[in-house]
C-alpha positions in Angstrom: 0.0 0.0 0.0 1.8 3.5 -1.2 1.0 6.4 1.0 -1.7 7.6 -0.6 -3.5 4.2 0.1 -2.7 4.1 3.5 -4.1 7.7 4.0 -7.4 7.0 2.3 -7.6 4.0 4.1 -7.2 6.1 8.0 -10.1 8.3 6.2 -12.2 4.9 5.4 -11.5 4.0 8.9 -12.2 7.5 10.4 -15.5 7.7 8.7 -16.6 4.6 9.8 -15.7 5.4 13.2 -17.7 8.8 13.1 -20.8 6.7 11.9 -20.8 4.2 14.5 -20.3 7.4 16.7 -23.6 8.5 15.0 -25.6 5.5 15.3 -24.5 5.4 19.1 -25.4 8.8 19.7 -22.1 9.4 21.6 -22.6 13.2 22.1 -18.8 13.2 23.6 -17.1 12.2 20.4 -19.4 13.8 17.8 -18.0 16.9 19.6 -14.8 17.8 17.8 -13.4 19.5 20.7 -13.6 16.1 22.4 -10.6 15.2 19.2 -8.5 18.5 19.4 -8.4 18.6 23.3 -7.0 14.4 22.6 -4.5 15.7 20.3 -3.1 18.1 22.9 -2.7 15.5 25.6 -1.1 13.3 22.7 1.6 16.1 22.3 2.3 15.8 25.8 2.8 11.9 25.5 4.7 12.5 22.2 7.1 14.7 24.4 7.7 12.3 26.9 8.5 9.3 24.9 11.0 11.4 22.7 12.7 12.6 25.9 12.9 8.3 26.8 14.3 7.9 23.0 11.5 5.4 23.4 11.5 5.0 19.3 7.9 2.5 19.1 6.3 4.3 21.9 7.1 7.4 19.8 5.7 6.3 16.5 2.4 5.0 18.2 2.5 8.3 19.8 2.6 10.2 16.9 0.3 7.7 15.3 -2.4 8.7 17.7 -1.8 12.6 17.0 -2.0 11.7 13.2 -5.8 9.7 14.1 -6.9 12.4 15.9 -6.2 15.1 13.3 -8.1 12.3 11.2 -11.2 11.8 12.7 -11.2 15.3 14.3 -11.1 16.8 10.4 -14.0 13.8 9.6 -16.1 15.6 12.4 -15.5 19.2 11.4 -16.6 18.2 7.5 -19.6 16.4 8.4 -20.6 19.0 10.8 -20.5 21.3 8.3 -17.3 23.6 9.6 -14.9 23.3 7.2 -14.8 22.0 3.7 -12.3 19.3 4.2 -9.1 17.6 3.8 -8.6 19.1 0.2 -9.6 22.3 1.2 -6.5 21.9 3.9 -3.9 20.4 1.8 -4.1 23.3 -0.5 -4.1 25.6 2.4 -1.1 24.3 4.0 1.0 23.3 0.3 0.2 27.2 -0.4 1.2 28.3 3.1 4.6 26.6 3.1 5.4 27.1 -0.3 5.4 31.0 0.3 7.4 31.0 3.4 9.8 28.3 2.8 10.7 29.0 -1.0 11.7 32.2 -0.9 14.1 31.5 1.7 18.0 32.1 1.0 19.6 29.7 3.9 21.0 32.8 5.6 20.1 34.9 8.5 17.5 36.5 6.0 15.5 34.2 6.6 13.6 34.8 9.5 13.0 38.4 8.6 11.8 36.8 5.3 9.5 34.3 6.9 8.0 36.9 8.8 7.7 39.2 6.4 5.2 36.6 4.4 3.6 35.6 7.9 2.7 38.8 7.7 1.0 39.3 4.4 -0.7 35.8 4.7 -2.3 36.9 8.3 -3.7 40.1 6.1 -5.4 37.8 3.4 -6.5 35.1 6.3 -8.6 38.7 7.9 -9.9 39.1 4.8 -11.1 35.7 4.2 -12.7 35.7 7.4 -14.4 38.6 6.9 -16.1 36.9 3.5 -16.6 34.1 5.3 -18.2 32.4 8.4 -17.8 29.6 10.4 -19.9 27.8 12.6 -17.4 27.6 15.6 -17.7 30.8 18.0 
């Protein structure tokens, strides 16, 4: 299975999950705070098992972060709050690309990065303020 086959398949899995969570009417984990407030606690145990050099822990560790960001984007796209895993890709591929190409390798670079933080904050306050989200 090549990467993209193994990601598809955690979304296969992820939506399942969210309908038995449906069918079961667990109220706790069709909230996707329940997810994002996991994947902070995750970080914590991600910390710890790098600071053990604890290598399988780590992975399954990081694993667990990776689910969570799964299912919790799942939630957040059937709820209606965002648009999806596309929509974040291309947000993130465009986000990267205009920080990190532009970058020299020299001590220009954080001024640079900034500098593009900067204009991408601007266009992100203008996108909210087309657009609305559910979450308050």
């Amino acid at each position: 299975m090549n990467r993209t086959q193994k990601i598809e398949k955690i979304f296969e899995i992820a939506r399942h999950k969210h309908k038995l969570d449906i069918q079961r009417k667990d109220s706790q984990r069709l909230d996707p705070y329940y997810y994002l407030k996991e994947i902070a606690l995750e970080v914590d145990e991600v910390l710890e098992e790098l600071s053990l050099n604890n290598i399988a822990h780590l992975e399954d560790e990081l694993g667990d972060i990776f689910w969570g960001l799964m299912i919790a984007i799942e939630k957040l796209t059937s709820q209606g709050y965002i648009e999806g895993f596309d929509r974040i890709l291309e947000r993130v591929i465009k986000k990267y690309e205009e920080r990190i190409y532009p970058l020299k390798g020299d001590d220009e670079d954080y001024e640079i990065w900034n500098n593009v933080k900067k204009q991408q904050k601007l266009e992100l306050q203008k996108e909210k303020e087309r657009r609305t989200a559910k979450i308050e």
